[in-house]
SELUM-919871 format. One record per residue: x, y, z of N, C-alpha, C, O in turn; residue in one letter. Coordinates in steps of 0.02 Angstrom, whole numbers. Layout:
<batis>
n.east;n.north;n.up;ca.east;ca.north;ca.up;c.east;c.north;c.up;o.east;o.north;o.up;aa
X;Y;Z;X;Y;Z;X;Y;Z;X;Y;Z;A
...
</batis>
This chain:
<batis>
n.east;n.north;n.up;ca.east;ca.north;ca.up;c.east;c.north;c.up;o.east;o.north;o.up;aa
708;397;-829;664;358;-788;678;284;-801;694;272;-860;X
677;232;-759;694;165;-747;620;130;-757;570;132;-722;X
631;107;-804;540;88;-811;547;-12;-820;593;-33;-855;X
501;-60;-789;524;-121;-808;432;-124;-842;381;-100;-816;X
444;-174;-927;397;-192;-961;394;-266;-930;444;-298;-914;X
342;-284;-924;327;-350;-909;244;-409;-961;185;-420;-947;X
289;-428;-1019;232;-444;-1052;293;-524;-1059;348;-542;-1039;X
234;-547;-1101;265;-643;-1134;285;-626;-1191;332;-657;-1214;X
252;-567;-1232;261;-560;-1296;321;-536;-1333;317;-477;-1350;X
372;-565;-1350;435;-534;-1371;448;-455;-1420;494;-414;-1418;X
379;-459;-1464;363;-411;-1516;351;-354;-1445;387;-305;-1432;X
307;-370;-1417;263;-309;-1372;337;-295;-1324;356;-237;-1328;X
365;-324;-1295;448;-311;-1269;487;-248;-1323;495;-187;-1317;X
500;-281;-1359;564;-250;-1396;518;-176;-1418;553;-125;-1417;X
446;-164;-1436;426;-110;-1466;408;-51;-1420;400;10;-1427;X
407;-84;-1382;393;-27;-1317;462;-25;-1274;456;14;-1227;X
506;-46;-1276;572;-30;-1267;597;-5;-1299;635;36;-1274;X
596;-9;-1372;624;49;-1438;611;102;-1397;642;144;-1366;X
556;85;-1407;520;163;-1421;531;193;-1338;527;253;-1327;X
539;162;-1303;550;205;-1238;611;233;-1224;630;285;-1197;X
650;163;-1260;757;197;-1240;745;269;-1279;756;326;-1258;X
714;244;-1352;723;323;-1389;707;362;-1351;748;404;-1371;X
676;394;-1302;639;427;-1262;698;441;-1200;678;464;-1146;X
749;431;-1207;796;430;-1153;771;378;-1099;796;405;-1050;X
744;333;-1080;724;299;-1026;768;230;-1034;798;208;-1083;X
760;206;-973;813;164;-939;748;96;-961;698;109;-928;X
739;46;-996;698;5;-981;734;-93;-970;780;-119;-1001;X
690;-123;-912;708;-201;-924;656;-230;-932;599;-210;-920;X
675;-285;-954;613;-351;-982;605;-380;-950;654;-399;-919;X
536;-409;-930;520;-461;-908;478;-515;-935;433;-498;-974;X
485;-570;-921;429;-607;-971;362;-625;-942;311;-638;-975;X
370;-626;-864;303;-624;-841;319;-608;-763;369;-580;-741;X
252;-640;-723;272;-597;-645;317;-621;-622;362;-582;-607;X
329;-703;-608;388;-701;-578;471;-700;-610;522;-723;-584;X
464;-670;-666;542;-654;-696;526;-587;-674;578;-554;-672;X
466;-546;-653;480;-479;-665;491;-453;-582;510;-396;-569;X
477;-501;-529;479;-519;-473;554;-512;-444;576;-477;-399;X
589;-566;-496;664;-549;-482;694;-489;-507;737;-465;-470;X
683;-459;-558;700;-400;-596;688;-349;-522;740;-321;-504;X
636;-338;-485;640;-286;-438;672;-278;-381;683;-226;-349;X
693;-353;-364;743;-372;-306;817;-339;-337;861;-355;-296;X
840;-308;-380;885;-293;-416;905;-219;-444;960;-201;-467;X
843;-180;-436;825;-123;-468;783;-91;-437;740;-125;-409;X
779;-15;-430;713;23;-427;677;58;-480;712;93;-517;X
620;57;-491;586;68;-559;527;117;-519;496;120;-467;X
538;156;-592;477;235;-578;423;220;-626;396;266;-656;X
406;156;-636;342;128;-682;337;84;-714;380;85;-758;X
287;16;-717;276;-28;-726;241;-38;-787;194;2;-788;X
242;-72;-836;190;-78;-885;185;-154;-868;227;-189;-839;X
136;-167;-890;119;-228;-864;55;-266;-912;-1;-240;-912;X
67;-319;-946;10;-396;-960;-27;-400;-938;-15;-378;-882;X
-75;-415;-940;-138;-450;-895;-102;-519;-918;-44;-523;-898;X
-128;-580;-962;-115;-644;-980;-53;-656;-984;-25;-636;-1035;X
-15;-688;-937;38;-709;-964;51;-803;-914;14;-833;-875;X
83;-809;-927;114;-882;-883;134;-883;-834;157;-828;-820;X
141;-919;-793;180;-926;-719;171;-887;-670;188;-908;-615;X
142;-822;-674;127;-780;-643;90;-722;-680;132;-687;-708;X
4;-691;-693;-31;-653;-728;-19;-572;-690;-7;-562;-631;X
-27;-522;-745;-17;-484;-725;-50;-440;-651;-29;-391;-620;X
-123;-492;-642;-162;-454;-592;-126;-479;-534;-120;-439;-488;X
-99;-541;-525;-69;-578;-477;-10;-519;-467;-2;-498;-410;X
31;-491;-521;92;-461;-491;57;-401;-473;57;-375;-417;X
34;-384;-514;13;-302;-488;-2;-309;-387;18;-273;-341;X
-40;-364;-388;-53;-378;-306;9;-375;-251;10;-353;-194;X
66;-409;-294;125;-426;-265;169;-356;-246;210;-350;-200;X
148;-305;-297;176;-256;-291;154;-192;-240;190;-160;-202;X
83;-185;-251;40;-138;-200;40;-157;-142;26;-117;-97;X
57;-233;-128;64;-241;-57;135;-247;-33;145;-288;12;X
186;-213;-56;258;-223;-58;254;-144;-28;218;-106;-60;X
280;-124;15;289;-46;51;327;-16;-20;304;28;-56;X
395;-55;-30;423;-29;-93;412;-18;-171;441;13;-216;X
365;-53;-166;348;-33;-233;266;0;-246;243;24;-298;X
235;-7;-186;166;17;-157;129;83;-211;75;85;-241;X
202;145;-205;193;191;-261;197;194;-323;166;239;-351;X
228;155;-356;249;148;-428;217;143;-464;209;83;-474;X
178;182;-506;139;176;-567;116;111;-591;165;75;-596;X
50;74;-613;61;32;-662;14;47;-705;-41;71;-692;X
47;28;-784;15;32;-830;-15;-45;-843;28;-88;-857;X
-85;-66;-841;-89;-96;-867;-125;-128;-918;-182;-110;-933;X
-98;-172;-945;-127;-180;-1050;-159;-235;-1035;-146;-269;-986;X
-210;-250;-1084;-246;-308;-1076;-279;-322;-1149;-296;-271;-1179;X
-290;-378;-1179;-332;-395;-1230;-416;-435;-1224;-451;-462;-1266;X
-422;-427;-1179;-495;-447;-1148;-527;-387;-1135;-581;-394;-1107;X
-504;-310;-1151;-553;-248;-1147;-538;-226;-1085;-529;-264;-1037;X
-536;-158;-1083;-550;-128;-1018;-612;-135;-990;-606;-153;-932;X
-666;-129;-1006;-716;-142;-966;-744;-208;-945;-790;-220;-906;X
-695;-258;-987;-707;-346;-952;-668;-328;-861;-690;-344;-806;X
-611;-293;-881;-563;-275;-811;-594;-253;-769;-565;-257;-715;X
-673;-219;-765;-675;-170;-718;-717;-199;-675;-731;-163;-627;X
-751;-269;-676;-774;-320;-627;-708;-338;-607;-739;-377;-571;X
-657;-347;-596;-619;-371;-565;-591;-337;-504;-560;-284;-512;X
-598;-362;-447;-574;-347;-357;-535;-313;-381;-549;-254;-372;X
-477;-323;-417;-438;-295;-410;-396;-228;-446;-347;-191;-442;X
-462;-246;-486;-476;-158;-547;-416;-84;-506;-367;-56;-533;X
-439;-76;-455;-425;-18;-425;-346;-10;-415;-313;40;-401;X
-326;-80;-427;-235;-85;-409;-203;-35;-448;-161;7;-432;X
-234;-51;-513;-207;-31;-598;-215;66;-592;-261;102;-574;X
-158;75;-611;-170;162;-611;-206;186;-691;-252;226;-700;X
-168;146;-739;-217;175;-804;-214;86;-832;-177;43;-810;X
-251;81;-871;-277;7;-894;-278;42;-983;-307;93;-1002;X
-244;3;-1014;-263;1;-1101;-247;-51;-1140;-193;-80;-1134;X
-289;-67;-1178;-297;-110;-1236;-253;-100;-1276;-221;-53;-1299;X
-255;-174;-1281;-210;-207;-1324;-246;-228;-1389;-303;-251;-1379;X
-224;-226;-1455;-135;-202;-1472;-163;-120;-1446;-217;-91;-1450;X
-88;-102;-1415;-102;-30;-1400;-94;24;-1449;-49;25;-1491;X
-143;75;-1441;-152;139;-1473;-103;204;-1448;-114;240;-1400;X
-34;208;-1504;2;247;-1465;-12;315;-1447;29;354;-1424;X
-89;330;-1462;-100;378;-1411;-130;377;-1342;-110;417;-1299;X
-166;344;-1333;-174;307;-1277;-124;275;-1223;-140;263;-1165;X
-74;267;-1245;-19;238;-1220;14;317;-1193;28;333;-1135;X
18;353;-1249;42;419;-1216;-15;466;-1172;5;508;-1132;X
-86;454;-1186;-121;489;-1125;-106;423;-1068;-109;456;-1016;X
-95;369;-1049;-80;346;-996;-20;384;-957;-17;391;-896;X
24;406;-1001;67;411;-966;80;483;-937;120;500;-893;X
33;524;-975;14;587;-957;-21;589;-902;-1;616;-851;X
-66;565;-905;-116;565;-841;-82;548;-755;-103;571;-702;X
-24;502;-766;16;482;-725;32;513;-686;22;508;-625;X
83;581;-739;135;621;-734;164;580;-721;158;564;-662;X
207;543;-757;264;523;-784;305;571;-779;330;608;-736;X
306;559;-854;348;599;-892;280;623;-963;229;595;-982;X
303;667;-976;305;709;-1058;303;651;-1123;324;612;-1081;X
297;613;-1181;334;567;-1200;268;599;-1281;207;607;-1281;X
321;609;-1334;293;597;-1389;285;539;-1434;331;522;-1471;X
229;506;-1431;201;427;-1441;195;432;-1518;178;380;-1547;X
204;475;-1546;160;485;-1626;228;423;-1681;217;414;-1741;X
285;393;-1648;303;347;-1683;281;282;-1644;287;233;-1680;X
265;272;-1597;239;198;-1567;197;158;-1611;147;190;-1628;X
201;98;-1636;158;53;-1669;160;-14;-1622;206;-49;-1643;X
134;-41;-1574;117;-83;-1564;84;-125;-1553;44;-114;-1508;X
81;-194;-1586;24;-237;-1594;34;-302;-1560;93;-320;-1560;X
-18;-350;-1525;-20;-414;-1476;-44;-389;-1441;-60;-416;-1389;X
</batis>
């Protein structure tokens, strides 16, 4: 699976890319929406993880960019946030997000996101990530 991470955080990049290549998956980086903007003009991706806070472009802004894109309309997003899931769920745009989890993430949680999806299958029990 072709998956693009889209956070600012270099730690939260590289640990959820470990841990996903290990997983056989195809992953690219982005540092926020509009680097991750160009990344899709380039690629097709079967799931998004995605920032809420980041620079130049926040993750609710891309998630928007994407659901209203015919092409990318379907694509999963995961998205992480450090302001709580339930600060997220006043927000218009709550409903974009397919699963929403806190940050630093709980790699089980991270793996029921991705269960719930149907993704893929993915054993999370080495994931540690924190930011």
């Amino acid at each position: 699976m072709k998956i693009l991470v889209v956070d600012d955080n270099k730690a939260v990049q590289e640990k959820l890319a470990a841990f996903l290549t290990s997983k056989g998956h195809s992953v690219d980086l982005a540092n926020n929406g509009l680097d991750a903007l160009g990344k899709v003009q380039q690629a097709d991706y079967q799931l998004f993880v995605i920032d809420h806070l980041m620079p130049l472009m926040n993750g609710v802004q891309l998630t928007k960019n994407f659901k209203n894109n015919d092409k990318y309309a379907d694509v999963p997003v995961i998205f992480m946030t450090t302001q709580g899931t339930q600060t997220l769920k006043s927000l218009l745009e709550y409903s974009l997000f397919d699963r929403v989890i806190d940050k630093p993430i709980d790699e089980q949680d991270f793996s029921n996101a991705i269960e719930e999806l149907n993704v893929t299958e993915l054993d999370c029990s080495t994931l540690q990530v924190n930011g």
